[in-house]
C-alpha positions as protocol buffer text, in pm:
chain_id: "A"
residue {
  index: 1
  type: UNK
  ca { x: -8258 y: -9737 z: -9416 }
}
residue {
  index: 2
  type: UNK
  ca { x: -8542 y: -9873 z: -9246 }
}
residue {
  index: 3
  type: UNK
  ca { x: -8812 y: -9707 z: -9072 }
}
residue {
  index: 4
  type: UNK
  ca { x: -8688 y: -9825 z: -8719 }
}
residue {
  index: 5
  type: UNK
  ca { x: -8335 y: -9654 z: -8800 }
}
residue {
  index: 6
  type: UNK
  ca { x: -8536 y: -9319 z: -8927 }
}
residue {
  index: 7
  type: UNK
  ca { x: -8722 y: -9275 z: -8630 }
}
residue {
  index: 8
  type: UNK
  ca { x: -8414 y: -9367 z: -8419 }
}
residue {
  index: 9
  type: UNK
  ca { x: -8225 y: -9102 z: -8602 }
}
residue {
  index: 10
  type: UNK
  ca { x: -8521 y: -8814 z: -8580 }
}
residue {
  index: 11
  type: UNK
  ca { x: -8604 y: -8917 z: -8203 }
}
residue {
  index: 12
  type: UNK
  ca { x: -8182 y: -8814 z: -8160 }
}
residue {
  index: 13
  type: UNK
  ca { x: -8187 y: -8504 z: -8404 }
}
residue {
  index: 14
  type: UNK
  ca { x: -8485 y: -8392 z: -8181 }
}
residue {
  index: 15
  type: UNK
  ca { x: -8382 y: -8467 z: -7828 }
}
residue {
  index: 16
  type: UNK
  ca { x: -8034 y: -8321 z: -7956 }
}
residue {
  index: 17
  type: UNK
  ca { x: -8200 y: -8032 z: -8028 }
}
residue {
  index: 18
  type: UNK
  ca { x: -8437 y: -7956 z: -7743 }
}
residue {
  index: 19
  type: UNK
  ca { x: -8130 y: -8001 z: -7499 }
}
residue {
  index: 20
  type: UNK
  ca { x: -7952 y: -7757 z: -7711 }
}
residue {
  index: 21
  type: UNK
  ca { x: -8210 y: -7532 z: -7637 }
}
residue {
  index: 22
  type: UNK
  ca { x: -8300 y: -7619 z: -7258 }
}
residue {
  index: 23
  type: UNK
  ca { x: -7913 y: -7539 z: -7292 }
}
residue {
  index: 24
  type: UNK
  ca { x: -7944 y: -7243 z: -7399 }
}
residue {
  index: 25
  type: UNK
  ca { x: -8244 y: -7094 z: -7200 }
}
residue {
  index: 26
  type: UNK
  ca { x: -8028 y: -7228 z: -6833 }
}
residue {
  index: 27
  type: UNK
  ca { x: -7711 y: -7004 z: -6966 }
}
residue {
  index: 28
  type: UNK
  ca { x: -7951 y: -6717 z: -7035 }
}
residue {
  index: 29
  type: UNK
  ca { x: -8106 y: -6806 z: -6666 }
}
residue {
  index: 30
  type: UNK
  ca { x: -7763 y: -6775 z: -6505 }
}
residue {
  index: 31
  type: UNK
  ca { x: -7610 y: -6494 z: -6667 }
}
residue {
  index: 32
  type: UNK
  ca { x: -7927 y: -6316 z: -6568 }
}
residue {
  index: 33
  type: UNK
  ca { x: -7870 y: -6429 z: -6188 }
}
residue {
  index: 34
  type: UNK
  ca { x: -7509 y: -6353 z: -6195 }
}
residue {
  index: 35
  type: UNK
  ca { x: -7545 y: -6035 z: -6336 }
}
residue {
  index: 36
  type: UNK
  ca { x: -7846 y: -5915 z: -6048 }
}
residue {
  index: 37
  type: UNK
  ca { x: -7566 y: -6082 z: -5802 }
}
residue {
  index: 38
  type: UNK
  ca { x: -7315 y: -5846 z: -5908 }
}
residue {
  index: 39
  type: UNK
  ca { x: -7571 y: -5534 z: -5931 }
}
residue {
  index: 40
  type: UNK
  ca { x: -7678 y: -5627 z: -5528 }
}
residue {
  index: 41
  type: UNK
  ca { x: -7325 y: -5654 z: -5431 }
}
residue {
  index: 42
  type: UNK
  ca { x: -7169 y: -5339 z: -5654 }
}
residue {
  index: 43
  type: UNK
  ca { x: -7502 y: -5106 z: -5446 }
}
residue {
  index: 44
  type: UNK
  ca { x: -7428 y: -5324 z: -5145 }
}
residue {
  index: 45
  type: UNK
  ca { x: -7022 y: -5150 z: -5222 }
}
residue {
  index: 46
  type: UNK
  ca { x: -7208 y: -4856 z: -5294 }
}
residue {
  index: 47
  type: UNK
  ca { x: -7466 y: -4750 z: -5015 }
}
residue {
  index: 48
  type: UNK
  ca { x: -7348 y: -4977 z: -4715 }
}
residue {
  index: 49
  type: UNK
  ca { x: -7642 y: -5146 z: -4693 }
}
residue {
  index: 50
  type: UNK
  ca { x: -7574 y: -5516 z: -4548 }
}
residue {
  index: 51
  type: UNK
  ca { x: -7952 y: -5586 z: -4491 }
}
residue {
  index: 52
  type: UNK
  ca { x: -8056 y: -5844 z: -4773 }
}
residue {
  index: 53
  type: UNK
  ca { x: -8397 y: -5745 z: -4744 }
}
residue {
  index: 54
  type: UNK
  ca { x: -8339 y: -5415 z: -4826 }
}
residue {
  index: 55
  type: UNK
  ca { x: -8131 y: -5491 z: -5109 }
}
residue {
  index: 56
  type: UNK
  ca { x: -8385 y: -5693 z: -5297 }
}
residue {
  index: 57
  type: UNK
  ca { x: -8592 y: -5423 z: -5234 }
}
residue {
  index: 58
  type: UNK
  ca { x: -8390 y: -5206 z: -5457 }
}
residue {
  index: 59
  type: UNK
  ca { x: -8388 y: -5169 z: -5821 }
}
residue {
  index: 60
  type: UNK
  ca { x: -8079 y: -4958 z: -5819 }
}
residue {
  index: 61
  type: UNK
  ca { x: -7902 y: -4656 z: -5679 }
}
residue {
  index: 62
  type: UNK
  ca { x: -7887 y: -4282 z: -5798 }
}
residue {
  index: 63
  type: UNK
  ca { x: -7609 y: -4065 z: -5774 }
}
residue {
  index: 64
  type: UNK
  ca { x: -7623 y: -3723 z: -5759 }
}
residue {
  index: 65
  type: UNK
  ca { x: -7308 y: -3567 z: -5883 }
}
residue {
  index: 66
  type: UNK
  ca { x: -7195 y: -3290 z: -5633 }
}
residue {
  index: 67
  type: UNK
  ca { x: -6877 y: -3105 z: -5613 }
}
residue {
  index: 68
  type: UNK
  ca { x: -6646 y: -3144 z: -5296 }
}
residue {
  index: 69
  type: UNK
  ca { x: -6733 y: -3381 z: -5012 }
}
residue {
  index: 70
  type: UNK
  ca { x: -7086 y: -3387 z: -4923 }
}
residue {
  index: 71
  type: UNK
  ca { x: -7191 y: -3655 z: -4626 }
}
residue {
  index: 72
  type: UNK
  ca { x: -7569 y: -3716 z: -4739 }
}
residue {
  index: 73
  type: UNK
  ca { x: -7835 y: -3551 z: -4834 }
}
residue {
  index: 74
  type: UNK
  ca { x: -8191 y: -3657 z: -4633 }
}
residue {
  index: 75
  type: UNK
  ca { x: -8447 y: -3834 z: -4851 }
}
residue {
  index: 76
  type: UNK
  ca { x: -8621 y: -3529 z: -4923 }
}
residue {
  index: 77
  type: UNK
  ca { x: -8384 y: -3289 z: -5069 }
}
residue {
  index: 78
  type: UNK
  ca { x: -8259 y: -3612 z: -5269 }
}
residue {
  index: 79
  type: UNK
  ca { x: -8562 y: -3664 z: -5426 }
}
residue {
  index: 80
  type: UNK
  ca { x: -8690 y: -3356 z: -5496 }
}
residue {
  index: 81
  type: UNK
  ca { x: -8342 y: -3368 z: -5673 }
}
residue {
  index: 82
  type: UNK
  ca { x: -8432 y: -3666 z: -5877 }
}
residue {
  index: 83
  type: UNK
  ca { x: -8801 y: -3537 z: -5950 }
}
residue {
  index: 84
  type: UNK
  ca { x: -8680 y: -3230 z: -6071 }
}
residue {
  index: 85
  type: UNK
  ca { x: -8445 y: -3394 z: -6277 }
}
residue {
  index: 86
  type: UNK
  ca { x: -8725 y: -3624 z: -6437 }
}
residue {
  index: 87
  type: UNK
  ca { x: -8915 y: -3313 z: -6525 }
}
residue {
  index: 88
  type: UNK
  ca { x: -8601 y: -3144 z: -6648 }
}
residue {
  index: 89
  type: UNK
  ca { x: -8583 y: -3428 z: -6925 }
}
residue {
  index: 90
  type: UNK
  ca { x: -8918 y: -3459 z: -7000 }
}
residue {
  index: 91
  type: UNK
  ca { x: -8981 y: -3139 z: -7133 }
}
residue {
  index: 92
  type: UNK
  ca { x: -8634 y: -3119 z: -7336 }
}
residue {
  index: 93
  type: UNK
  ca { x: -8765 y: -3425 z: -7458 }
}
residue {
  index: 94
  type: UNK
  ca { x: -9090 y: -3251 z: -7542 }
}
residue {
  index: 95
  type: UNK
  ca { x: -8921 y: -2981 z: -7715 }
}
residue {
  index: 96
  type: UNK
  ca { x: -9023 y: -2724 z: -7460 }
}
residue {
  index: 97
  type: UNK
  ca { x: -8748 y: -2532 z: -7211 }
}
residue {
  index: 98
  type: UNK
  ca { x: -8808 y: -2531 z: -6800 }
}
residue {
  index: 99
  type: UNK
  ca { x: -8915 y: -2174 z: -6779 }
}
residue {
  index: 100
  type: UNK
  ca { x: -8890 y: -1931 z: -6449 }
}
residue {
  index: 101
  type: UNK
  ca { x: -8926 y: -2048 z: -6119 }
}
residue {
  index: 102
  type: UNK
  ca { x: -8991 y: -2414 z: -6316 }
}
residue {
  index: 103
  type: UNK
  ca { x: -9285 y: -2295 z: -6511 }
}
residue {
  index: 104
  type: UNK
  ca { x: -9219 y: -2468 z: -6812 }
}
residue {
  index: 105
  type: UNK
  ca { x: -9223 y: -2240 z: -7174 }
}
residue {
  index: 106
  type: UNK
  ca { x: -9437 y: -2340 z: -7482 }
}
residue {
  index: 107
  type: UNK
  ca { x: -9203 y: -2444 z: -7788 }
}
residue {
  index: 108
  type: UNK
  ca { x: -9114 y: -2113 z: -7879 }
}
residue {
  index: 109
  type: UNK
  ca { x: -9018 y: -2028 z: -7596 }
}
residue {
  index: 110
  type: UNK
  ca { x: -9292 y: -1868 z: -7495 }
}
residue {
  index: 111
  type: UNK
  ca { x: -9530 y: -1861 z: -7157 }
}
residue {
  index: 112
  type: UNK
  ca { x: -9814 y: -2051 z: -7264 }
}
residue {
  index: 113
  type: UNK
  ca { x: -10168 y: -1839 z: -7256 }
}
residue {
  index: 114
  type: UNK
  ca { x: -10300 y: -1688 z: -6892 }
}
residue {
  index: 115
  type: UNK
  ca { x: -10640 y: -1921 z: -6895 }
}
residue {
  index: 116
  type: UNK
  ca { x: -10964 y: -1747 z: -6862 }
}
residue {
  index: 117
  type: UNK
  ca { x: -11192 y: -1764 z: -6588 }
}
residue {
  index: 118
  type: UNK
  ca { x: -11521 y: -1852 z: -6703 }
}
């Protein structure tokens, strides 16, 4: 084999494989934009939103699970909703136990110390 037929062969073996892999990255590319197409159009199902602005505004929806048929709930209540439910799984992740009125409870269970005022 001479050296012309080597570097033939190796220029192929390499542009085979950098198309393989251009390949690959473009597949990645459009499954990735196919699958944000189908998120925008399952919230667009979701919330009624039409305006396109205001759907690639969005990162997502929330829903709140409530029991019978509810209209809406106003921004406020909603998030306050969400919040608390944030907090909620922070401190079970924390090992600590929402305590009254939200306070949350050390890890025994306990309120933690009153703090002194110096």
């Amino acid at each position: 084999m001479s050296s012309d037929e080597f570097l033939g062969d190796r220029k192929k073996a390499l542009e085979d494989s950098f198309f393989a892999k251009e390949n690959e990255r473009l597949l990645k590319r459009m499954r990735d934009e196919k699958a944000k197409l189908a998120a925008k159009d399952a919230l667009a199902e979701a919330s009624r939103i039409q305006d396109d602005a205001v759907l690639d505004a969005c990162d997502g929806a929330v829903a709140i699970p409530m029991r019978g048929f509810i209209p809406s709930y106003n921004l406020q209540a909603a998030m306050g909703i969400v919040v608390g439910e944030q907090l909620r799984q922070q401190q079970q992740a924390a090992g600590r136990s929402p305590g009254p009125a939200g306070r949350s409870l050390g890890p025994a269970g306990r309120s933690p110390a009153p703090r002194s005022e110096a």
